[in-house]
C-alpha positions in Angstrom: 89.5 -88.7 66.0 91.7 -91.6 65.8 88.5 -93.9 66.1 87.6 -96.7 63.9 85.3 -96.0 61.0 82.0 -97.8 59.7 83.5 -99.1 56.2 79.7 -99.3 55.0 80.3 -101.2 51.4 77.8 -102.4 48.5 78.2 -104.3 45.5 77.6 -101.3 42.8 75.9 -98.3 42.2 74.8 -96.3 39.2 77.2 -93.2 39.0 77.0 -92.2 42.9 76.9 -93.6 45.8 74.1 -92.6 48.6 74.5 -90.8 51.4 74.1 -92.4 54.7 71.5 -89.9 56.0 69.5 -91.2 53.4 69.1 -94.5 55.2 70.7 -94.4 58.8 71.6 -91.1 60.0 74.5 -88.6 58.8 78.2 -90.1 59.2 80.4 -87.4 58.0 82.2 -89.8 55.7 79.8 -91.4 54.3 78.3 -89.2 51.8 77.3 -89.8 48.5 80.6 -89.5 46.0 81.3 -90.4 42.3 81.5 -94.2 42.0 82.6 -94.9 38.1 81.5 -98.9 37.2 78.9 -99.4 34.7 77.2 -101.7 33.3 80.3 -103.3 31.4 82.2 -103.5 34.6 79.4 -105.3 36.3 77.1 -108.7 35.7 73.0 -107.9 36.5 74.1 -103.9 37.1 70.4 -104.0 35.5 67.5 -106.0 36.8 63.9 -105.6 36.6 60.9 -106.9 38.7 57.6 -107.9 37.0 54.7 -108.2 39.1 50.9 -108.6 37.7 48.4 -106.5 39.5 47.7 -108.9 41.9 50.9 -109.9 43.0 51.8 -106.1 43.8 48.1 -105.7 45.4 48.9 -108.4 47.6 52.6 -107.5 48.7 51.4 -103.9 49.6 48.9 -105.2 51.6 51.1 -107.5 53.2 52.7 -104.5 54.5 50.3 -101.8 54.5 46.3 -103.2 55.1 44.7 -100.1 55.2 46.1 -99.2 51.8 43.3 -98.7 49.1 43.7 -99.7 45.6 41.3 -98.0 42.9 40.1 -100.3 39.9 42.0 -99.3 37.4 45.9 -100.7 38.0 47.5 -97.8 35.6 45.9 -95.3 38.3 48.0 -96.8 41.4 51.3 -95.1 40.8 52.1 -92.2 42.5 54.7 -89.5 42.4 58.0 -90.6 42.5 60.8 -88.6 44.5 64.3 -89.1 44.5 67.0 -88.2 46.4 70.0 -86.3 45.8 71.8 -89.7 44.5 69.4 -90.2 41.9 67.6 -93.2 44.6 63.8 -93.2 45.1 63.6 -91.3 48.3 59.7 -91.6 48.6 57.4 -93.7 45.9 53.6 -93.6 46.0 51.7 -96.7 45.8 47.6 -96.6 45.9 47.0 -94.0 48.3 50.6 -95.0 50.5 53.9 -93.6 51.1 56.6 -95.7 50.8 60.2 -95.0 51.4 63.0 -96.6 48.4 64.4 -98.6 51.0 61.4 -99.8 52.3 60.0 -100.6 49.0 62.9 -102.3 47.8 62.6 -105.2 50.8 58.8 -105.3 50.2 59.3 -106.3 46.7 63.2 -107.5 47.0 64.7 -105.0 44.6 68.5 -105.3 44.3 68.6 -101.0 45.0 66.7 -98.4 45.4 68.0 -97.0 42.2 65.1 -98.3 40.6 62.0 -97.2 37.9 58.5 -97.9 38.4 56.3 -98.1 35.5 52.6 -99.9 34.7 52.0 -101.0 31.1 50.7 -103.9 29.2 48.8 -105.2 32.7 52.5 -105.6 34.8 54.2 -103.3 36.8 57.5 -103.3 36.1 60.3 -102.1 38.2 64.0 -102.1 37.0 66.7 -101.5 39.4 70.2 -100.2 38.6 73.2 -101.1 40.4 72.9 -103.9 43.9 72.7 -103.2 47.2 72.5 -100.1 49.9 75.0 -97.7 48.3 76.2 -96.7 51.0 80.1 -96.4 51.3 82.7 -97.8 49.6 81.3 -99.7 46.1 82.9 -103.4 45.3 82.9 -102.5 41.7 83.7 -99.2 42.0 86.7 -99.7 43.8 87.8 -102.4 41.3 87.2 -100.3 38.4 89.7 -97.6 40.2 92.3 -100.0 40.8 92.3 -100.9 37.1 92.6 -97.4 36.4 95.8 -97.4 38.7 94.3 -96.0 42.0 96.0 -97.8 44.8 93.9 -98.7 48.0 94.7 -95.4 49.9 93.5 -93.3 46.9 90.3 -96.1 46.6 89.5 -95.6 50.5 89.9 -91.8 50.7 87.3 -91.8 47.8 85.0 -93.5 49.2 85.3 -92.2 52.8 86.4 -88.7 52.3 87.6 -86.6 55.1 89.1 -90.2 57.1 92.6 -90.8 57.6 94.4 -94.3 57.5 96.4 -94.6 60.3 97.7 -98.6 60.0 98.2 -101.1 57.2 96.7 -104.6 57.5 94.7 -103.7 60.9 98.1 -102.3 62.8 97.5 -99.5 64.3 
């Protein structure tokens, strides 16, 4: 009580925002919550990743030697699991684990909001929204403000159960 918060923020997300346990631990106010920008509100809220066989072979292995890739490149996606945000929580690659977030810095993926799929010899992987999701979104705020939220509303959204004790860093 009375203590600063982390005012985690991200560019945009794709209808909710993630919860920090997802990532870094549990932080009572930062749990996932509505966020309402789309992809009118935002430029690039949708980008995909193409990668041939080989370049995703060779990324993998970058990070994961002993993984083993089978002949056939439509056999080397996994199951896919996502979290209760609608992120990949956990995404199979040849015979290896990976979590979203780690899989999105392997293959720089703007979130883990993202599709996997393998189809005319490329995998492609199409991300919605940019950034960790976590907290307070750019967008999202921006969007409420048009709406006619003012900041308190904006910042009790995003970090429920906080209470803003000072304007303009006052306490």
């Amino acid at each position: 009580a009375g203590a600063p918060i982390l005012a985690a923020f991200h560019s945009s997300s794709d209808g909710q925002t993630e919860d920090s346990a997802a990532l870094w631990g549990a932080v009572p106010y930062l749990i996932s919550v509505s966020t309402p920008e789309t992809a009118e509100d935002v430029p690039g809220f949708q980008s995909t990743a193409t990668f041939s066989p080989e370049e995703l072979k060779a990324a993998i292995l970058r990070e994961r030697p002993e993984a083993v890739f089978s002949e056939d490149p439509a056999l080397w996606l996994g199951e896919t699991d996502l979290d209760a945000s609608g992120r990949v929580g956990s995404i199979t690659i040849a015979n290896e684990t990976f979590s979203g977030a780690a899989l999105r810095g392997i293959l720089d993926l703007r979130s883990t909001a993202f599709t996997a799929e393998y189809a005319d010899g490329s995998f492609t992987f199409t991300a919605v929204g940019h950034g960790h999701g976590i907290g307070m979104s750019q967008y999202g705020a921006n969007v409420m403000a048009r709406e006619g939220s003012d900041y308190t509303e904006i910042l009790a959204h995003y970090y429920p159960g906080t209470e803003l004790t000072g304007q303009a860093g006052i306490p």
